[in-house]
N, C-alpha and C positions, 0 to 999 in steps of 0.2 A: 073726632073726639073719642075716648079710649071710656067705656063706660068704668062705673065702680066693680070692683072685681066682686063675687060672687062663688065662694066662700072667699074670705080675705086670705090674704098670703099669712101663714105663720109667720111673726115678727121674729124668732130666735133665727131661723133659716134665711131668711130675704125678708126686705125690709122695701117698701115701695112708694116714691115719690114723684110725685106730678109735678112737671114744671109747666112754663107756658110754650115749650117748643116740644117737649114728650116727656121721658120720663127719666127716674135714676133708679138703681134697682141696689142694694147694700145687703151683702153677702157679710155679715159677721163675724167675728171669732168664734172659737166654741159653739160651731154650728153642728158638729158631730162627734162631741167627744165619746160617745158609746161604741166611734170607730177607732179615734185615735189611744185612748184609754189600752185596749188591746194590743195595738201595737209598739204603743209606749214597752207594755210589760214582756213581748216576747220579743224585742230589741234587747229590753237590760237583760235578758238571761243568756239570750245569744252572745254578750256580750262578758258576761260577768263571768258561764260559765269559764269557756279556755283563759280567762284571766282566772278563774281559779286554778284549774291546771298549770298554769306559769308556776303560779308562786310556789304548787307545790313541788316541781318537780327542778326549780331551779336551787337547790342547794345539792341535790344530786347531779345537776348538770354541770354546777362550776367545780366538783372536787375531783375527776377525772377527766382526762379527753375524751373519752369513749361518753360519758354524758355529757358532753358539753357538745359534741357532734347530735347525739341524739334528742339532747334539749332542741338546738338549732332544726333540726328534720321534723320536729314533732311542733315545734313553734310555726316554723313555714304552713305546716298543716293547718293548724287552729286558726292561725293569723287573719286567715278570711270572715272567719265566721264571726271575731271579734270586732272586724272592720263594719261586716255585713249588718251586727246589731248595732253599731254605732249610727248608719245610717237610717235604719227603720228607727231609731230614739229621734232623730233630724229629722226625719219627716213625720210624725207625730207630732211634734215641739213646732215645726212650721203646719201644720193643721191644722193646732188650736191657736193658733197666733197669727195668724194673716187673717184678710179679710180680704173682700173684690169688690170695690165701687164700680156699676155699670152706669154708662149714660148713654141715650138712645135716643134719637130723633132723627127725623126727614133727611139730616145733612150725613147720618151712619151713625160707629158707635166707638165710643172710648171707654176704653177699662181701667184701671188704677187698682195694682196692685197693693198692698198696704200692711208692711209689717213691723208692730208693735206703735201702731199712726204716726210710721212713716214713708211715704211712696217709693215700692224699691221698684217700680215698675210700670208705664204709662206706655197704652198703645192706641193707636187714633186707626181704625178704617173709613173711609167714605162710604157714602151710599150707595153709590153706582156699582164700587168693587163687591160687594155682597151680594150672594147668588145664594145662599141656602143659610137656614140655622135647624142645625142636624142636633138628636138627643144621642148620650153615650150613656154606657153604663161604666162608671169608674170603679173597675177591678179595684184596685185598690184600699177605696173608701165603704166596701162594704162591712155592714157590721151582721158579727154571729149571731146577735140574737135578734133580729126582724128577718124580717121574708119579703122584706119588700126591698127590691134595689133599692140603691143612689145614684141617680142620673148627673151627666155635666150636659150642659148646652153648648154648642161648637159654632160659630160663624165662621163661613169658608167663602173664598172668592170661586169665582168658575174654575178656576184649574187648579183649583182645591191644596194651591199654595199657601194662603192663608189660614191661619187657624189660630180664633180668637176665642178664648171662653168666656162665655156673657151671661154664663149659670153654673152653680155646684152646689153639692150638697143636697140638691133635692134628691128627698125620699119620698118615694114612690110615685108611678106613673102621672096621676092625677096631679099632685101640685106642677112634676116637668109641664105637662102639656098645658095649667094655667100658667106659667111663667112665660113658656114658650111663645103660647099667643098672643101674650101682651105685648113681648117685644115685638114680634111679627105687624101688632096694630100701631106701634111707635113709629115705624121703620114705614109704614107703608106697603103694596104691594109688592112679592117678590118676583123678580121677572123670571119667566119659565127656563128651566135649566135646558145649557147648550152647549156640554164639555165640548172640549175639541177633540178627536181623535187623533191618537198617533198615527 
């Protein structure tokens, strides 16, 4: 039996439900905009900048071949960094917009990706193949104005081929390691790790 948590989970971050076989754990949208916010805005400049420079330097580019070589040389150059912010805009915009339904019991654990509520991603491991649920700090989702990381939660099988996330978004140590143990009490004992050697 999984007692009542002690302090409760923040409902904006994780969201926690009892069933009668364990539990389902709801990772939210807009669980950290004070990360993706930032990223959003130095995507669009990454972006918007060299599209400023296109525009200005393409009427000089098309009136001779000598710019029009040089437009090309100077485009090839910029071109990444335009790509580069388009991407950090998509991963901010997939940030605040996805959420992760966990479900955990005796039999292992299924995830259900979930974007704009609709599942663009369902993954089942059993309970047997689960040997560890490991904390990361997700570089990415850090935000500049706390001091306290953002942890993901990992489940791995023993030859650490698998790699299922069953937690994000937590900030700071204390709520990872109440999430942590809950799942760990859903799941039951974990059995002593036995990689194998090369």
């Amino acid at each position: 039996m999984i007692e009542p948590l002690d302090p409760p989970l923040p409902g904006r971050i994780v969201r926690l439900r009892r069933t009668e076989t364990g539990i389902e754990l709801y990772y939210p949208p807009l669980g950290l905009p004070s990360v993706a916010l930032p990223l959003a805005v130095f995507g669009a400049i990454a972006f918007a900048l060299p599209l400023a420079g296109a525009v200005a330097l393409f009427p000089a580019a098309i009136a001779t071949a000598h710019g029009l070589l040089t437009g090309v040389l100077v485009g090839a150059f910029v071109a990444p960094f335009a790509l580069f912010g388009l991407v950090l805009v998509a991963q901010a915009l997939f940030m605040v917009t996805s959420a992760l339904h966990v479900i955990v019991d005796a039999g292992g654990i299924e995830t259900r990706r979930i974007l704009f509520g609709v599942i663009v991603r369902r993954r089942q491991v059993p309970r047997e193949r689960i040997a560890s649920i490991e904390s990361s700090i997700a570089a990415r989702h850090q935000s500049l104005v706390s001091s306290q990381p953002v942890y993901h939660l990992i489940a791995y099988d023993e030859d650490r081929r698998t790699r299922l996330v069953v937690g994000e978004s937590l900030r700071g140590e204390a709520l990872m390691e109440q999430v942590k143990s809950t799942i760990e009490s859903a799941l039951g004992p974990l059995p002593p790790l036995t990689r194998r050697t090369a």
